[in-house]
C-alpha positions as CSV (number, residue, x, y, z in Angstrom):
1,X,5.5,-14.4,3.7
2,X,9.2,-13.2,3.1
3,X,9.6,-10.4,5.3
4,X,12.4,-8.0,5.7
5,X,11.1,-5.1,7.8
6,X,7.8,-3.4,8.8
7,X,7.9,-0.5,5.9
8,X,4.4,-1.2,3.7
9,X,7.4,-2.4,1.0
10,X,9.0,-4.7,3.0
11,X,8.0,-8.2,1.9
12,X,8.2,-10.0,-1.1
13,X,4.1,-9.4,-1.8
14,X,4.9,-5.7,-1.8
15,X,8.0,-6.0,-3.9
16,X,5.9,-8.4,-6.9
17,X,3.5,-5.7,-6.9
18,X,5.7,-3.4,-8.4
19,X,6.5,-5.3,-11.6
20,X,2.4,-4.9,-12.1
21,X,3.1,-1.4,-13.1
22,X,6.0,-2.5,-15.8
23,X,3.8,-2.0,-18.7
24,X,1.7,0.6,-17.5
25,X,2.6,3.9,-18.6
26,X,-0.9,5.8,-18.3
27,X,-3.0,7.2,-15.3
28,X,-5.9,4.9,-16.9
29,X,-3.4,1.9,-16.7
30,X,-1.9,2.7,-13.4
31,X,-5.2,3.9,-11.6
32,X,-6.6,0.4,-12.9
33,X,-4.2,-1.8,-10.7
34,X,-4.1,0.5,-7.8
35,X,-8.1,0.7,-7.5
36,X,-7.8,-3.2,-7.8
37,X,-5.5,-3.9,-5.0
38,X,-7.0,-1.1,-2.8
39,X,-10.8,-2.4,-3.6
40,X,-9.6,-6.6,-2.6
41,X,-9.2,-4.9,0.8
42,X,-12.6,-2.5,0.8
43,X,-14.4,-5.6,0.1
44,X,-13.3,-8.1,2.0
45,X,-16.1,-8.9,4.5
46,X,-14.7,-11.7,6.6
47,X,-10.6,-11.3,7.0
48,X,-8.3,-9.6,5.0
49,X,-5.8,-11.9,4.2
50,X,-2.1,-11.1,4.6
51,X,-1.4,-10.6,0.9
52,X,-4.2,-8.8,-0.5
53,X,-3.6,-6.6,2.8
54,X,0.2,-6.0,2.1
55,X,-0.5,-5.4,-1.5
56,X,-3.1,-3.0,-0.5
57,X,-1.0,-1.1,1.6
58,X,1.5,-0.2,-0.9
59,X,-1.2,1.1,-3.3
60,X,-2.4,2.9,-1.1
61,X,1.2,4.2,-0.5
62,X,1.3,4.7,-4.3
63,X,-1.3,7.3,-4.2
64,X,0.3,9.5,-1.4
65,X,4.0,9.2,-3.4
66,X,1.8,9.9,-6.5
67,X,2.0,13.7,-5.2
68,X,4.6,13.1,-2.9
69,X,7.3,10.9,-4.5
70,X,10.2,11.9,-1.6
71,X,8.2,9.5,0.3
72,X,9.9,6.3,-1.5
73,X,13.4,7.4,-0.8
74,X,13.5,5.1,2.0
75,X,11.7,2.7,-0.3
76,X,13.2,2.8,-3.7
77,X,14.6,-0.4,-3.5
78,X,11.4,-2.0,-4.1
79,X,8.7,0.7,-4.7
80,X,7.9,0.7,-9.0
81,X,10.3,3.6,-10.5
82,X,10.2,5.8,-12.0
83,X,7.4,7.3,-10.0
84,X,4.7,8.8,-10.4
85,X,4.8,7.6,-14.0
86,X,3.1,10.7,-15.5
87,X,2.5,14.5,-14.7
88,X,-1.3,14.0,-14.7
89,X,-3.0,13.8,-11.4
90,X,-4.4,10.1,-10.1
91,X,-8.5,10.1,-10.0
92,X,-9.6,12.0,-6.6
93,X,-11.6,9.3,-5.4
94,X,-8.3,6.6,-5.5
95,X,-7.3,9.2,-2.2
96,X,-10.4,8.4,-0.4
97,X,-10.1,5.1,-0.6
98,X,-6.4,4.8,0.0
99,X,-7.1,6.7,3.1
100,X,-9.4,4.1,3.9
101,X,-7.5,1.0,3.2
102,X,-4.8,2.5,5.6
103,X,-7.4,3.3,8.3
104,X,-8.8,-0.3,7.8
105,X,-4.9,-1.9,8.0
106,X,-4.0,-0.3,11.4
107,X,-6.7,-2.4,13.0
108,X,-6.1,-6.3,14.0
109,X,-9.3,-7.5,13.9
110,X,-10.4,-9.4,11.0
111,X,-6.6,-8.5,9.4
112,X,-3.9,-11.4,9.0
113,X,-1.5,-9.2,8.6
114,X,-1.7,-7.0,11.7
115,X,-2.9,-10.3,13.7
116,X,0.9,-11.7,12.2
117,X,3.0,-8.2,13.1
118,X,1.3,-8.7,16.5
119,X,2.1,-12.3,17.0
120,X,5.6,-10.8,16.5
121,X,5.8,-8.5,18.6
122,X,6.6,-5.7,16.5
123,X,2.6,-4.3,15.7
124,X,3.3,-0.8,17.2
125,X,6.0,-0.7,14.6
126,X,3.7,-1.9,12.2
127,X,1.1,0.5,12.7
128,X,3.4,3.6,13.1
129,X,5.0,2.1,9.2
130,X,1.3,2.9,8.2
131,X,0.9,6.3,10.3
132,X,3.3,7.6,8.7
133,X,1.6,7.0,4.9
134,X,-1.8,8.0,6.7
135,X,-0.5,11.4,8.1
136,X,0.2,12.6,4.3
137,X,-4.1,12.0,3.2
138,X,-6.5,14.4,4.5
């Protein structure tokens, strides 16, 4: 995995994500590739492995900046712009389950990617990175 820092955009499975939301241009479009990256985590039953959970975690990130798009400031760089992509709100349920995914990312167990951060040293980092997304979801 290329890596550059902890933020949930901060490796190059994060950044390719992005360029799925280059054609998309409605809620239907967008809401489809979000629920698909946020759902390969809600399903996976054994390990999450380290792509489908970094992916995940910036979808889930998408929704919060969906309402709260100061949040990418620090992230522009490699978060999808412009964003949101429309004035019309993402489907309610996509904020339960991006609450979820992030819930489900803070925890090692059965999660490459945490399981790697904490191999590194650098997990409470990692988990804070996600805090900070969780903090905005009810």
């Amino acid at each position: 995995m290329g890596v550059w820092d902890v933020s949930v955009f901060g490796n190059d499975d994060a950044a390719d994500f992005g360029y799925e939301f280059d054609d998309g241009a409605t809620v239907a479009e967008i809401a489809s590739v979000i629920e698909e990256a946020l759902d390969a985590v809600l399903s996976s039953t054994v390990e999450i492995e380290e792509s489908a959970g970094a992916i995940g975690l910036v979808a889930a990130a998408l929704v919060v900046a969906w309402e709260e798009p100061e949040m990418l400031e620090d992230d522009e760089d490699y978060a999808p712009q412009p964003w949101p992509r429309s004035a019309d709100p993402l489907p309610e349920h996509l904020v339960a389950k991006a609450a979820t995914v992030l819930d489900r990312m803070k925890k090692e167990e059965g999660n490459e990617l945490a399981q790697l951060w904490s191999e590194s040293g650098q997990s409470a980092d990692f988990v804070a990175q996600i805090e900070r997304w969780r903090s905005r979801l009810s």
